[in-house]
PyMOL commands that place a pseudoatom at each C-alpha (Angstrom):
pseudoatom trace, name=CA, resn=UNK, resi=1, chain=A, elem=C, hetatm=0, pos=[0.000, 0.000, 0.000]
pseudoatom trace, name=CA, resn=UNK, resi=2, chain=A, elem=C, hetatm=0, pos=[0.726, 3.566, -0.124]
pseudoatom trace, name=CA, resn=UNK, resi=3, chain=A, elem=C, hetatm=0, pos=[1.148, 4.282, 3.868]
pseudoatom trace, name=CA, resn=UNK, resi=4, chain=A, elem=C, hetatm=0, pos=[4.576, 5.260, 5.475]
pseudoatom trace, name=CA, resn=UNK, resi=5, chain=A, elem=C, hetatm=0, pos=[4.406, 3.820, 9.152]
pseudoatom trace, name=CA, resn=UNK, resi=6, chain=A, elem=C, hetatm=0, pos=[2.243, 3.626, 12.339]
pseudoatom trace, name=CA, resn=UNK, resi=7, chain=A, elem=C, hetatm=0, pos=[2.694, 3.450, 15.740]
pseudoatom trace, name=CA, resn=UNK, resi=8, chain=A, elem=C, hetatm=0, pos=[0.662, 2.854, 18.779]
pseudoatom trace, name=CA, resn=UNK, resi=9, chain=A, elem=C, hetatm=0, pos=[0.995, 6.222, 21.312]
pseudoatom trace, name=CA, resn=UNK, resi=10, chain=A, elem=C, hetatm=0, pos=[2.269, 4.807, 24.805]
pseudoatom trace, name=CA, resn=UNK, resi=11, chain=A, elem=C, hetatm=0, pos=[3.170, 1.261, 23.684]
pseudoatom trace, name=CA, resn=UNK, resi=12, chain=A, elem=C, hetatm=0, pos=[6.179, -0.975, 21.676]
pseudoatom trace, name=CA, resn=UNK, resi=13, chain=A, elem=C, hetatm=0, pos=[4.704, -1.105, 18.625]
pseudoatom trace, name=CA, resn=UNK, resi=14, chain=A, elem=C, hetatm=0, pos=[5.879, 0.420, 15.628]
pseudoatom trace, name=CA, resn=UNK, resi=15, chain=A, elem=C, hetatm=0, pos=[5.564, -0.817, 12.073]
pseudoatom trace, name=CA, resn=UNK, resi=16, chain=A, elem=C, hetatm=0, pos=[6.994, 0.519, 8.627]
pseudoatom trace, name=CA, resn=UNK, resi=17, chain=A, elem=C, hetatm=0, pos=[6.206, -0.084, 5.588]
pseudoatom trace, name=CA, resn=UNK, resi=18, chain=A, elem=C, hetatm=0, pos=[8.648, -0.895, 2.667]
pseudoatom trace, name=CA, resn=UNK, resi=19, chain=A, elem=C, hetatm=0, pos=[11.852, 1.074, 2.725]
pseudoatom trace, name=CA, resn=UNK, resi=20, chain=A, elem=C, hetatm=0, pos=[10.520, 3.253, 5.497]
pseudoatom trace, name=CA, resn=UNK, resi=21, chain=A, elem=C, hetatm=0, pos=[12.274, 1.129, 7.895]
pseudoatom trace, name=CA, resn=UNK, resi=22, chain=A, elem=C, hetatm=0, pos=[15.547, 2.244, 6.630]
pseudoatom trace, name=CA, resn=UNK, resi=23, chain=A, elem=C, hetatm=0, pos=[14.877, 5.903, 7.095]
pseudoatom trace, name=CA, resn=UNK, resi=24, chain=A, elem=C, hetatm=0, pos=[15.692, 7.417, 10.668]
pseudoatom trace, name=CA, resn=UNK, resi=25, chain=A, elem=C, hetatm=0, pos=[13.274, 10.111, 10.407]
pseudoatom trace, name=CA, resn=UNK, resi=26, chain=A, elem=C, hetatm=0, pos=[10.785, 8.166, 9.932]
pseudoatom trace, name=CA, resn=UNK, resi=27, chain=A, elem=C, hetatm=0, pos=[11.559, 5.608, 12.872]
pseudoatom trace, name=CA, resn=UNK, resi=28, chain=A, elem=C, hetatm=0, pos=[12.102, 8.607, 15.370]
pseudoatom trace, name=CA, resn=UNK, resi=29, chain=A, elem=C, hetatm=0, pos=[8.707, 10.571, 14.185]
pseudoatom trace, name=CA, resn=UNK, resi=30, chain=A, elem=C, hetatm=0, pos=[7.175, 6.823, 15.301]
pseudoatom trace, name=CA, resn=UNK, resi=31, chain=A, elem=C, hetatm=0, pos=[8.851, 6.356, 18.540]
pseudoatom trace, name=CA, resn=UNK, resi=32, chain=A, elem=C, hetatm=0, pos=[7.655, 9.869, 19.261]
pseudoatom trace, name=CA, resn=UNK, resi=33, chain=A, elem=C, hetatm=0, pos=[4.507, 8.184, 18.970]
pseudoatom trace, name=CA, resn=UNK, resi=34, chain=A, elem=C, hetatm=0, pos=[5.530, 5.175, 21.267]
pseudoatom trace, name=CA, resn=UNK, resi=35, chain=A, elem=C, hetatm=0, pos=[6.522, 8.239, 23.883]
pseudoatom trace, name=CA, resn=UNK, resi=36, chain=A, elem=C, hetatm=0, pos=[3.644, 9.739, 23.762]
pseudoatom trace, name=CA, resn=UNK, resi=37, chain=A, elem=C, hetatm=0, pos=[4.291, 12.468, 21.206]
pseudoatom trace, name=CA, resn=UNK, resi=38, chain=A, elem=C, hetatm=0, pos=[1.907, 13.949, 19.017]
pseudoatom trace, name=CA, resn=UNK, resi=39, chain=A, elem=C, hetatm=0, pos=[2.003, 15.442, 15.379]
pseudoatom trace, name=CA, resn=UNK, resi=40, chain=A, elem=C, hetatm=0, pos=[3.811, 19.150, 15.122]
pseudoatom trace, name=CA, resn=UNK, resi=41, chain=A, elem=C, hetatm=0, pos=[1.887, 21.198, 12.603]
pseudoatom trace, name=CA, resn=UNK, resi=42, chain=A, elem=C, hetatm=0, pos=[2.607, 24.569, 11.308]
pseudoatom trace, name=CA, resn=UNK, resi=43, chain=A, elem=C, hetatm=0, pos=[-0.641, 26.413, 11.016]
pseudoatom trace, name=CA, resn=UNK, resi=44, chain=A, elem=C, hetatm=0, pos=[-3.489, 25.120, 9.224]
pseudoatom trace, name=CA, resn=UNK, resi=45, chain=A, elem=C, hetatm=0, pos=[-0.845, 22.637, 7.934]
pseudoatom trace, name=CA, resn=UNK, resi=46, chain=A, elem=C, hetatm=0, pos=[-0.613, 18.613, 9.306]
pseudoatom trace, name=CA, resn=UNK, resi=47, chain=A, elem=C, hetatm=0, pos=[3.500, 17.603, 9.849]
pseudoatom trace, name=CA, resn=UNK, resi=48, chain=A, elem=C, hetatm=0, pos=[4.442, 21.372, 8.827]
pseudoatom trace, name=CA, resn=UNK, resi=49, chain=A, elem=C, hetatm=0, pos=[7.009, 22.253, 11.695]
pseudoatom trace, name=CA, resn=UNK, resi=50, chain=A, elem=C, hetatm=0, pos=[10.038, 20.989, 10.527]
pseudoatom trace, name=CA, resn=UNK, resi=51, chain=A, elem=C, hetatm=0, pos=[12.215, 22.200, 13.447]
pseudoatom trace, name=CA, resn=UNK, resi=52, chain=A, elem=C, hetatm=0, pos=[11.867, 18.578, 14.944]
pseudoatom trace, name=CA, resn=UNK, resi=53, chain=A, elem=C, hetatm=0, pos=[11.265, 15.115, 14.247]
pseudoatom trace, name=CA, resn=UNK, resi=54, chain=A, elem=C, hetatm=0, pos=[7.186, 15.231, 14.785]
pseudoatom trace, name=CA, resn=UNK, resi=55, chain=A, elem=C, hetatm=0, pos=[6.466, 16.644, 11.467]
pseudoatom trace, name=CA, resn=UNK, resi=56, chain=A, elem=C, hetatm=0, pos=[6.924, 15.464, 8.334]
pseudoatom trace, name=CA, resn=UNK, resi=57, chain=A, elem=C, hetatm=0, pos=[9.250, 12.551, 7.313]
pseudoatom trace, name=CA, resn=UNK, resi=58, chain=A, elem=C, hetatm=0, pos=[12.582, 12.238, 5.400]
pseudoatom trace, name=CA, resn=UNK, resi=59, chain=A, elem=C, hetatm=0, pos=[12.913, 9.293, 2.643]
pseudoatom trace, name=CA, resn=UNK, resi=60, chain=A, elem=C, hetatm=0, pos=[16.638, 9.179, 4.005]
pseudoatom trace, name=CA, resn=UNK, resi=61, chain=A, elem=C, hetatm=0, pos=[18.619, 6.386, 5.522]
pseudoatom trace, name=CA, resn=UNK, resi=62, chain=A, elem=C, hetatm=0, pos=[21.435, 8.600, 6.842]
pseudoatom trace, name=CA, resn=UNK, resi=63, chain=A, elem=C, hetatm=0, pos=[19.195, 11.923, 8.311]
pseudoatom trace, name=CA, resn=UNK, resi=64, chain=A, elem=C, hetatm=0, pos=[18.243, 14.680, 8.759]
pseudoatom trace, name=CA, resn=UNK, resi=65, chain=A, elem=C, hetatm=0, pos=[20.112, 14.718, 11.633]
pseudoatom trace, name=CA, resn=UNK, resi=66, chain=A, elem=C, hetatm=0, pos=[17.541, 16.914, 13.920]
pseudoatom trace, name=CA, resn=UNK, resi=67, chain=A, elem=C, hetatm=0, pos=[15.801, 16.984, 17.383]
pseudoatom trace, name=CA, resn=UNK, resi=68, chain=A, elem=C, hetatm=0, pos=[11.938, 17.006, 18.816]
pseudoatom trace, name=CA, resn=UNK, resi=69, chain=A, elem=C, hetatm=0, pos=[10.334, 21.124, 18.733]
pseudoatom trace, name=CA, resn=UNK, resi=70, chain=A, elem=C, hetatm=0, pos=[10.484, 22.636, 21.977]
pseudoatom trace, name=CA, resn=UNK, resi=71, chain=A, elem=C, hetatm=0, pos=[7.182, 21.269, 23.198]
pseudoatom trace, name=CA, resn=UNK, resi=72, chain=A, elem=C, hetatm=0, pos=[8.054, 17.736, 22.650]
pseudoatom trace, name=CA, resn=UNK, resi=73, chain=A, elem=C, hetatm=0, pos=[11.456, 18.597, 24.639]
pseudoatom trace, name=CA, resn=UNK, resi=74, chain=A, elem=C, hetatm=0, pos=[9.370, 19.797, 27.307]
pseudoatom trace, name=CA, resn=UNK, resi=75, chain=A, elem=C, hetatm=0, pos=[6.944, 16.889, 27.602]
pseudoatom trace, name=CA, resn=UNK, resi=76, chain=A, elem=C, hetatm=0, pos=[9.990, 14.045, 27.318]
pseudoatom trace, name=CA, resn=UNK, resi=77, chain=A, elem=C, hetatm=0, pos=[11.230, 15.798, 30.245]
pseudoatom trace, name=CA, resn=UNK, resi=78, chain=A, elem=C, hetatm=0, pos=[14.885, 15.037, 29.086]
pseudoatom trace, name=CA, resn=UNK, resi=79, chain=A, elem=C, hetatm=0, pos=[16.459, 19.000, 29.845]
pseudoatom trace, name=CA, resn=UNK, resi=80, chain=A, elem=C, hetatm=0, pos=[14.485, 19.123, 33.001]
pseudoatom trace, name=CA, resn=UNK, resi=81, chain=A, elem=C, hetatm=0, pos=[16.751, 20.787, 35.143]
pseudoatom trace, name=CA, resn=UNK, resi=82, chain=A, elem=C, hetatm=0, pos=[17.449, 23.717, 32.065]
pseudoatom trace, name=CA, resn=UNK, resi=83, chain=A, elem=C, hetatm=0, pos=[13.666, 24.654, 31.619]
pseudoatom trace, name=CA, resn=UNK, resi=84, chain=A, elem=C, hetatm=0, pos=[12.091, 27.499, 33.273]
pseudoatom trace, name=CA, resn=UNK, resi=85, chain=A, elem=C, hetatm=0, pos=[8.488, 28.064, 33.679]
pseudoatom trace, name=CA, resn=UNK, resi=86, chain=A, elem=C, hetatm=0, pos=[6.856, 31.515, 33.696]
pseudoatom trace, name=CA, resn=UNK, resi=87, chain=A, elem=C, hetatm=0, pos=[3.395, 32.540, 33.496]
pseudoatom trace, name=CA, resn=UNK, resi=88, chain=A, elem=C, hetatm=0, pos=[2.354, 35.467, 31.206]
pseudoatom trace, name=CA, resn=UNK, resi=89, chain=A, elem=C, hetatm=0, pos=[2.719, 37.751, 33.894]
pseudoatom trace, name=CA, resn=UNK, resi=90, chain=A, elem=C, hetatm=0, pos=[5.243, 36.743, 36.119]
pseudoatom trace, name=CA, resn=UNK, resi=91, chain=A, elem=C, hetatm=0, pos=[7.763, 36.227, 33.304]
pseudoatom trace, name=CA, resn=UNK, resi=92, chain=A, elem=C, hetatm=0, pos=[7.072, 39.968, 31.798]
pseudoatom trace, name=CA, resn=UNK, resi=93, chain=A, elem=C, hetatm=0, pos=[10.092, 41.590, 31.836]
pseudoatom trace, name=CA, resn=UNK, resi=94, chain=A, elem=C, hetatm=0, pos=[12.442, 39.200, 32.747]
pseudoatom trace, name=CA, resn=UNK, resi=95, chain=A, elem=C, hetatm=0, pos=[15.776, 37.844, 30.632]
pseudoatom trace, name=CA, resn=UNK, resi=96, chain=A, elem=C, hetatm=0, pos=[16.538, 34.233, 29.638]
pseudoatom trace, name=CA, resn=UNK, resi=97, chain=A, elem=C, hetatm=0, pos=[19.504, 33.009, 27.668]
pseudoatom trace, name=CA, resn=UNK, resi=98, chain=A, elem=C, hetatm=0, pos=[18.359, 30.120, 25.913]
pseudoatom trace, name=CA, resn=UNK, resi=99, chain=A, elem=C, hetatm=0, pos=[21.183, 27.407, 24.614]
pseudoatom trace, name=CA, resn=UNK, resi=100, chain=A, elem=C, hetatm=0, pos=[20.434, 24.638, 22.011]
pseudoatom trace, name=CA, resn=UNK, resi=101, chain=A, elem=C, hetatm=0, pos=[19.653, 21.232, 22.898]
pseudoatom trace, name=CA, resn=UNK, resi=102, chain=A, elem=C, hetatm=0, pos=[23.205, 20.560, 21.302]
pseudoatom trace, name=CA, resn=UNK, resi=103, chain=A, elem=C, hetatm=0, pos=[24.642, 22.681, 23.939]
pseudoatom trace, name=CA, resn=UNK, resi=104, chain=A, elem=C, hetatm=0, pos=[23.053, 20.736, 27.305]
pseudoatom trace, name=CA, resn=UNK, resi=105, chain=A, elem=C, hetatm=0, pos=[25.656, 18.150, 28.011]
pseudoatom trace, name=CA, resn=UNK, resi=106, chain=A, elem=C, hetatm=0, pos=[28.105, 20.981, 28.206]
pseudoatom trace, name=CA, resn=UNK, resi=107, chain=A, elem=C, hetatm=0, pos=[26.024, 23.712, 30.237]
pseudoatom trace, name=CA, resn=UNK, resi=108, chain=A, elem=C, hetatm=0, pos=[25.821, 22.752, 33.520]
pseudoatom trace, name=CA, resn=UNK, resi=109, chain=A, elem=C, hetatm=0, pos=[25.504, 25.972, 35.169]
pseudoatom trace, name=CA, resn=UNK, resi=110, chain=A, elem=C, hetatm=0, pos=[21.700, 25.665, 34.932]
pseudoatom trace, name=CA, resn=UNK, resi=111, chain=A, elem=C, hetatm=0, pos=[21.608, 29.120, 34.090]
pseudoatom trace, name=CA, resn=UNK, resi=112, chain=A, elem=C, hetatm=0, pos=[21.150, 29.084, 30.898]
pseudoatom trace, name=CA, resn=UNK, resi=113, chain=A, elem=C, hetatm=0, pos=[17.724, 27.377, 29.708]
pseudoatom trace, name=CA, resn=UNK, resi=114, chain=A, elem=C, hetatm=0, pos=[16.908, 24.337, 27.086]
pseudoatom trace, name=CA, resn=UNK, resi=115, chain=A, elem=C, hetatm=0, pos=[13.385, 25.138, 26.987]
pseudoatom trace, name=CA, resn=UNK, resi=116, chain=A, elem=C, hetatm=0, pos=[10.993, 28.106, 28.452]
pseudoatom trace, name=CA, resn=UNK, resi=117, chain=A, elem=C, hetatm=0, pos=[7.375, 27.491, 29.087]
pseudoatom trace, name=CA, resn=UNK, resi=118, chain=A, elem=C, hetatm=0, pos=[5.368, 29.957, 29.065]
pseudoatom trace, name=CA, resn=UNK, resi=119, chain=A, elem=C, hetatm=0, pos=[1.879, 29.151, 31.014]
pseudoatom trace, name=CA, resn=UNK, resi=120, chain=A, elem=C, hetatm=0, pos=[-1.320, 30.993, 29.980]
pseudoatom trace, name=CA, resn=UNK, resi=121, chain=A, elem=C, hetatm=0, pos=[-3.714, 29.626, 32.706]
pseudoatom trace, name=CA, resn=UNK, resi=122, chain=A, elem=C, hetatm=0, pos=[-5.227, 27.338, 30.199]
pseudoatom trace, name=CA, resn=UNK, resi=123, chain=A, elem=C, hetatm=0, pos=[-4.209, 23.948, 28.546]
pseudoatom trace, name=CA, resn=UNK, resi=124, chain=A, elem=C, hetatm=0, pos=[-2.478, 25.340, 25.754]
pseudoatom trace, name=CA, resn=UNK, resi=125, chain=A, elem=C, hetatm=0, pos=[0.726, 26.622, 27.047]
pseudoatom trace, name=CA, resn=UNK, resi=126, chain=A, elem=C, hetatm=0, pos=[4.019, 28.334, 24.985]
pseudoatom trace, name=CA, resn=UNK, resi=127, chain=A, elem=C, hetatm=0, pos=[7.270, 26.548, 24.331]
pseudoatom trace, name=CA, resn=UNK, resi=128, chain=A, elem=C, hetatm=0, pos=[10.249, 28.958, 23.203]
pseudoatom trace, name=CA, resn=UNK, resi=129, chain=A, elem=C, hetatm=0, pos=[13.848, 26.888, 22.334]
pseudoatom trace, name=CA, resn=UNK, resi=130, chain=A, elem=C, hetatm=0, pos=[16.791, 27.984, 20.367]
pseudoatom trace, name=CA, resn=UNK, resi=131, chain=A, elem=C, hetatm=0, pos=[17.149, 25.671, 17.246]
pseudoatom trace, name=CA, resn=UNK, resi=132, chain=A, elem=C, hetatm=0, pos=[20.499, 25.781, 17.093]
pseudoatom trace, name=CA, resn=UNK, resi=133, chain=A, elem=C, hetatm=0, pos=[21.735, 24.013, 14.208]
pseudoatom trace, name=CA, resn=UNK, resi=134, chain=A, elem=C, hetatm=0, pos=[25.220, 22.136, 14.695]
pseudoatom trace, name=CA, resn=UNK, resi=135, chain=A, elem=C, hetatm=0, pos=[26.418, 18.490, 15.756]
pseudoatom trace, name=CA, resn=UNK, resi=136, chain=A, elem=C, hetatm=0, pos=[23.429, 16.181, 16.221]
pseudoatom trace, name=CA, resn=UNK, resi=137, chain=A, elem=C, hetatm=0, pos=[20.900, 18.618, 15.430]
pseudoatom trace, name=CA, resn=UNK, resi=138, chain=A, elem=C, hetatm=0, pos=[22.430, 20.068, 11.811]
pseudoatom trace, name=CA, resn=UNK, resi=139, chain=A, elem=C, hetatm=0, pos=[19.936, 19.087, 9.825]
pseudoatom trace, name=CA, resn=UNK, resi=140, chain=A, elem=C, hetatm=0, pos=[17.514, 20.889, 11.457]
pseudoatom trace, name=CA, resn=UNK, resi=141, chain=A, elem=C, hetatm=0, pos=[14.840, 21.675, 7.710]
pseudoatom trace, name=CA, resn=UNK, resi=142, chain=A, elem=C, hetatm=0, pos=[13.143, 24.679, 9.647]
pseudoatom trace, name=CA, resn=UNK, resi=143, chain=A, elem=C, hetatm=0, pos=[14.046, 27.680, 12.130]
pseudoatom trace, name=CA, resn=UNK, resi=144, chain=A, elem=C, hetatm=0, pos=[18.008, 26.858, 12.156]
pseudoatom trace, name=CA, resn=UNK, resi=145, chain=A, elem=C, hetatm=0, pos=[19.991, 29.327, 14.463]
pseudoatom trace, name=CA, resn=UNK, resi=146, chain=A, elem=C, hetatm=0, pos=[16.340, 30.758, 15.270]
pseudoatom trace, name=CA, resn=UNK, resi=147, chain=A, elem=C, hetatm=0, pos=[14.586, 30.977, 18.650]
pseudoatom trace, name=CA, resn=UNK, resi=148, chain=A, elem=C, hetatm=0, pos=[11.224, 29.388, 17.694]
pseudoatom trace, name=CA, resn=UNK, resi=149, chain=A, elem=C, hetatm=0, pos=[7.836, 29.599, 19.439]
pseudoatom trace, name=CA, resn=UNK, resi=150, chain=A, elem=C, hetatm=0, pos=[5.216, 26.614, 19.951]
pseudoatom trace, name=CA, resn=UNK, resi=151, chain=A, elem=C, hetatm=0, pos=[1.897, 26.432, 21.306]
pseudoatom trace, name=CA, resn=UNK, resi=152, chain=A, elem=C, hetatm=0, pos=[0.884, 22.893, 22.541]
pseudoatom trace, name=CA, resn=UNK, resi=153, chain=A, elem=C, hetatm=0, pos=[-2.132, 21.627, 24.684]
pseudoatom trace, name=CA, resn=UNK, resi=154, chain=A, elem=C, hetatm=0, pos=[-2.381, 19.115, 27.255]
pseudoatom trace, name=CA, resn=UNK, resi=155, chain=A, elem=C, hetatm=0, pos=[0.124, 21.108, 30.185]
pseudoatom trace, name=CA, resn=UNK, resi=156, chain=A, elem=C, hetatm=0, pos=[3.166, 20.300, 28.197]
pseudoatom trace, name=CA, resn=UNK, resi=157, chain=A, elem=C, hetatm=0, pos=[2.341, 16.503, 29.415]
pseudoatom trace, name=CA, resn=UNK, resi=158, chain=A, elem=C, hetatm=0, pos=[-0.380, 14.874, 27.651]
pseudoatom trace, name=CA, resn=UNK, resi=159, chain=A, elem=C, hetatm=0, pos=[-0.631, 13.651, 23.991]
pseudoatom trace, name=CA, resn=UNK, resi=160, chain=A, elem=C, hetatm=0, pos=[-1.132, 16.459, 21.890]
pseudoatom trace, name=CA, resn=UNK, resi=161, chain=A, elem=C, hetatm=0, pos=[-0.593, 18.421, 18.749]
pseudoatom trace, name=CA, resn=UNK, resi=162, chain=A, elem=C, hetatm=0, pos=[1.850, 21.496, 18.593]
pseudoatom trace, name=CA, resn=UNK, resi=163, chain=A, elem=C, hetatm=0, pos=[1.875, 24.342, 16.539]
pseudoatom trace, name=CA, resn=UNK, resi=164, chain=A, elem=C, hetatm=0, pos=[4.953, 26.205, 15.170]
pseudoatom trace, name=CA, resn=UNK, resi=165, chain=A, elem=C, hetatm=0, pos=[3.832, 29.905, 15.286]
pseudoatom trace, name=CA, resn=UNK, resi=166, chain=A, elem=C, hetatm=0, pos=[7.243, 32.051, 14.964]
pseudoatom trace, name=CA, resn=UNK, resi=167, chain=A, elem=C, hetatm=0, pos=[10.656, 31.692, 14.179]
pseudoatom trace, name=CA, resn=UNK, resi=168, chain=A, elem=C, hetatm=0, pos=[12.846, 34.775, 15.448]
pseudoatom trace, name=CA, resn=UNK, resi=169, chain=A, elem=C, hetatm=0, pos=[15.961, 36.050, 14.160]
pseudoatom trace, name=CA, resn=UNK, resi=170, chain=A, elem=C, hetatm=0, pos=[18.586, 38.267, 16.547]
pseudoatom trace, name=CA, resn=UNK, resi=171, chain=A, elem=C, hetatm=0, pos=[16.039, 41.083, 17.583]
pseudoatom trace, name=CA, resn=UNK, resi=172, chain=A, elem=C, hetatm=0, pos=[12.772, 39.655, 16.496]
pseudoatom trace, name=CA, resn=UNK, resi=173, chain=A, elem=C, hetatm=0, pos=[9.714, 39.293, 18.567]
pseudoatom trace, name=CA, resn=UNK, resi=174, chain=A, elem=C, hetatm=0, pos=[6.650, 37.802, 18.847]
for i in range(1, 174): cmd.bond("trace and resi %d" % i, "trace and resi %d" % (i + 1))
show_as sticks, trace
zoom trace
């Protein structure tokens, strides 16, 4: 058939199809799955956010060498102690120096921050990384060398789709 892969969300099981077992992106966007990960869109577009591994898939056996968004960071809980949570007004006016995921084994001041969340008081909460593009993380499709912004649901814990809504450049805001 013409299907890629499946997999089942909080369980073993995932199944390729064809060559798609070969290709890495495709086996990570499925164990995202298998950790509970949903889909990262971009807009009113399904598997647009290519700054991480939850959008679309790569017919690659070798790459793209690239990470999970900053939501999907948050909810594996891997950077844990270099996130920071803020809510919309307690974090007005204050100053973070974010560091790519790339840059975490080597930052252990805990000063500098993997992921902010930003809580709103509802569900759908913001996630703000730095995409930095280098090492294990270089082939990064979307947002390289940006800082980009995410809104996902479910407390930054549950299964749910994110939603790339800006990707800032030195000075840029959102």
């Amino acid at each position: 058939g013409s299907w890629i892969a499946y997999a089942y969300v909080n369980h073993w099981l995932s199944v390729y199809n064809n060559q798609w077992c070969n290709y890495v992106s495709g086996q990570m966007h499925e164990i995202g799955h298998n950790l509970a990960l949903a889909h990262s869109n971009e807009g009113a577009t399904a598997y647009a956010d290519q700054t991480g591994m939850m959008g679309y898939s790569y017919g690659s056996d070798d790459g793209p060498r690239m990470c999970f968004n900053a939501a999907k960071s948050f909810q594996l809980g891997w950077y844990s102690n270099n996130v920071q949570t803020v809510t919309l007004t307690s974090g007005m006016g204050q100053s973070y120096t974010l560091v790519g995921i790339v840059n975490y084994p080597n930052d252990t001041s805990n000063e500098n921050k993997v992921v902010l969340k930003v809580e709103t008081g509802t569900p759908n909460d913001y996630y703000i990384n730095f995409n930095r593009r280098t090492g294990f993380n270089s082939g990064t499709k979307e947002g390289g060398d940006q800082v980009t912004i995410v809104l996902q649901g479910g407390d930054g814990v549950n299964y749910s789709q994110s939603d790339l809504l800006a990707k800032l450049s030195a000075g840029g805001s959102y």
